[in-house]
C-alpha positions in Angstrom: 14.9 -11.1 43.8 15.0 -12.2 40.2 16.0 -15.5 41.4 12.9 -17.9 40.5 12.8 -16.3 36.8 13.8 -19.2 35.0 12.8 -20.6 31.1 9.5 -21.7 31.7 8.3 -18.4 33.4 10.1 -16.7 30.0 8.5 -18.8 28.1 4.6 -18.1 29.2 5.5 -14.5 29.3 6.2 -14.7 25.9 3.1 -16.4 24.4 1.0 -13.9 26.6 2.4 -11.1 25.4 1.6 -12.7 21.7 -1.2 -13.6 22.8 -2.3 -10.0 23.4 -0.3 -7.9 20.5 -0.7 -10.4 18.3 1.8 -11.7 15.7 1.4 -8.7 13.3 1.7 -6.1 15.8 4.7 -7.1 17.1 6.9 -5.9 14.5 5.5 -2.4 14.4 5.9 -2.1 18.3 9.4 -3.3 18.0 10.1 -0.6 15.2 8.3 1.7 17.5 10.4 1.1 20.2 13.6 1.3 18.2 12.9 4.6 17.1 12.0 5.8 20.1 15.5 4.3 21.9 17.5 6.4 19.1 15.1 9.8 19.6 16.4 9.4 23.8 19.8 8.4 22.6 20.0 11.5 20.2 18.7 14.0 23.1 21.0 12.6 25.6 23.7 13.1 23.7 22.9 16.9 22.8 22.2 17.4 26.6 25.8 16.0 27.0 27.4 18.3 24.6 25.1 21.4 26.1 26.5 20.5 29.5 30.0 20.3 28.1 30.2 23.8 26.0 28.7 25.1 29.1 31.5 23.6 31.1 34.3 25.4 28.4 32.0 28.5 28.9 32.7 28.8 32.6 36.2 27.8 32.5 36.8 30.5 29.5 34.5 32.7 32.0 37.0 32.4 35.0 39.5 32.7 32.6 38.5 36.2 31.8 37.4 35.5 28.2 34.6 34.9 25.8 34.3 32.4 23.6 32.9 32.3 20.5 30.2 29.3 19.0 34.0 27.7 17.3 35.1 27.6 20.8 38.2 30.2 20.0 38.1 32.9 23.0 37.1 37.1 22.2 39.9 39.1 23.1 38.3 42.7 24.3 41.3 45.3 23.2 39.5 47.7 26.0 40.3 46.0 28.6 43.9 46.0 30.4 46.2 43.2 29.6 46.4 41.0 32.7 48.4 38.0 31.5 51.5 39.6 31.6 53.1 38.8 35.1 56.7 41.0 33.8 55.7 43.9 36.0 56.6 47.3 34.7 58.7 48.2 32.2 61.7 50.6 33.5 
């Protein structure tokens, strides 16, 4: 597909897109552009760490606990104990 894209072709690309911008716009687009590339990185990054504290949520969840914004679980004295597997105590 991207088989014929050689130098030359590169090349002409290149001086168009100068031609067009210009030399003194170039820069600013560039800078544009980086800051933009670190503003998606930044957000994909907090989506990642969303998806993972809901991820501990649901396992903490199914584990029968809460846990709290540190990540350390919420232990609800009203509840029964059910961790215990020692049975009854004769």
């Amino acid at each position: 597909m991207l088989s014929g894209i050689g130098a030359p072709e590169i090349i002409i690309v290149a001086v168009l897109i100068l031609l067009l911008f210009g030399f003194k716009k170039l820069p600013d687009a560039a800078r544009s552009i980086g800051k933009s590339a670190r503003v998606f990185k930044s957000e994909v990054n907090e989506m990642k760490e969303e998806d993972r504290q809901r991820e501990e949520a649901k396992k903490a969840r199914d584990n029968g606990s809460t846990p709290t914004a540190d990540g350390n679980a919420v232990i609800d004295e009203a509840k029964p104990r059910t961790d215990n597997q020692s049975g009854p105590v004769s």
